[in-house]
N, C-alpha and C positions, 0 to 999 in steps of 0.2 A: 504493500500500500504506500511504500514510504516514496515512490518514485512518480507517481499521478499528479496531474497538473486541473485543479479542482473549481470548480465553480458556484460561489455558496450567494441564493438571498432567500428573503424572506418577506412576508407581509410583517403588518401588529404581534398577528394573533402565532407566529413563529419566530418573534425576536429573542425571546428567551434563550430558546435551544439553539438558534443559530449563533448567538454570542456565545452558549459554553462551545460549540461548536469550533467556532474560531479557535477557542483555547487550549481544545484537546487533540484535535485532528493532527496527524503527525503526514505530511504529506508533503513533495515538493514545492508545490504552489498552490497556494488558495487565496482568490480573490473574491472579496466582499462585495458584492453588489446592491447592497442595502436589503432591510430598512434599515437607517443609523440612530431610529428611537424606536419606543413600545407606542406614540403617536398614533391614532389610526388611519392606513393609506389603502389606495388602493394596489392591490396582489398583483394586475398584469405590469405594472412598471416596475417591477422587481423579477417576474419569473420572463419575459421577454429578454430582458438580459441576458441572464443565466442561460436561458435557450439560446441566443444569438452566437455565444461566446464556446458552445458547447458544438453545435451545428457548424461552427466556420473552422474548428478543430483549433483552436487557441488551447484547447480548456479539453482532457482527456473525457470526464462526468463534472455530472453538476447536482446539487444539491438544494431543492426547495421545500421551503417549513412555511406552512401554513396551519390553522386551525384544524382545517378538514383533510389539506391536502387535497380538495377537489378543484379549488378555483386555480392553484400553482399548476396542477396537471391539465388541465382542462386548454389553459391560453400556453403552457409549453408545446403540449400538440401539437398547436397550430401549426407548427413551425415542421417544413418535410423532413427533414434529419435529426429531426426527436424523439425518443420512444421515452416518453416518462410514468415511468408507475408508480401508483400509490402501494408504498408497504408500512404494514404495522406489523408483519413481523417477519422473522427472522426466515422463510421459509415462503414466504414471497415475493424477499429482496433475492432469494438466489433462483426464484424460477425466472424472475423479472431477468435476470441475467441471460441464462440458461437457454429457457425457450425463445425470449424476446429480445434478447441482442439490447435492453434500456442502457439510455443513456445518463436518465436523468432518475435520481429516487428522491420521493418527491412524500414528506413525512409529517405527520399528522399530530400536531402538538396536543393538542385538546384529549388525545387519546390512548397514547403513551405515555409513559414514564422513560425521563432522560434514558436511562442502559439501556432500555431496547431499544431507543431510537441509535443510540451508537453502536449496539450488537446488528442491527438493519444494513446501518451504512458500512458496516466491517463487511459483512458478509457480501452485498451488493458489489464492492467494488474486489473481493477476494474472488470473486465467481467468475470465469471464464465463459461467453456465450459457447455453446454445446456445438453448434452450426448443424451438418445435413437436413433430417427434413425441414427444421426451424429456419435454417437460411433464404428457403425457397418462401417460405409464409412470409418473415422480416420483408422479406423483397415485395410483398403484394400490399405493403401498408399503404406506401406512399399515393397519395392521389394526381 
């Protein structure tokens, strides 16, 4: 993990975790894309980034904490060279890997507790996509 080049924001309602985030994450590069208070703003001007920066390959994965995790994953889609999934735990950040080639793990404050959200992103970015029949599915996302 210590070799990843990472892309971390947040809304409000994922400020929390994204600040101990910053402080635990042992990775070669992580850049902050905001939010830079507990404020409340709006999610797509934080997870556009992240996507932007993760899709143009600056940034190896990217990291969004929201509430629910549904609004961060929802507007990272958007974007063709995004696979973002929501995990809450530890065994859907490595299928998220696995079967879906994701890019982005995209974590749900309101409903974890810190360790699993760290034991999610350990495992999401330890998981190697599987490729064969998964590579040919990955390949039919894009629109």
């Amino acid at each position: 993990m210590n070799d990843l080049k990472i892309a971390i924001g947040s809304d409000h309602a994922g400020f929390s975790y994204k600040q101990q985030l910053l402080q635990t994450l042992k990775v070669t590069e992580l850049k902050d894309f905001g939010t830079y208070a507990a404020d409340s703003v709006d999610y797509p001007d934080f997870a556009h980034p992240v996507a932007k920066a993760v899709e143009s390959g600056e940034f190896d994965f990217g990291i969004l904490v929201c509430g629910s995790a549904n609004g961060v994953a929802i507007t990272a889609n958007k974007h063709q060279g995004i696979r973002a999934a929501i995990c809450w735990n530890e065994e859907l950040a490595s299928l998220a890997r696995l079967h879906n080639n994701a890019n982005i793990v995209c974590i749900p404050e309101r409903f974890i507790d810190f360790d699993t959200a760290q034991k999610i992103i350990e495992t999401f970015f330890a998981t190697e996509f599987e490729g064969g029949r998964h590579a040919s599915r990955v390949g039919k996302m894009a629109c």
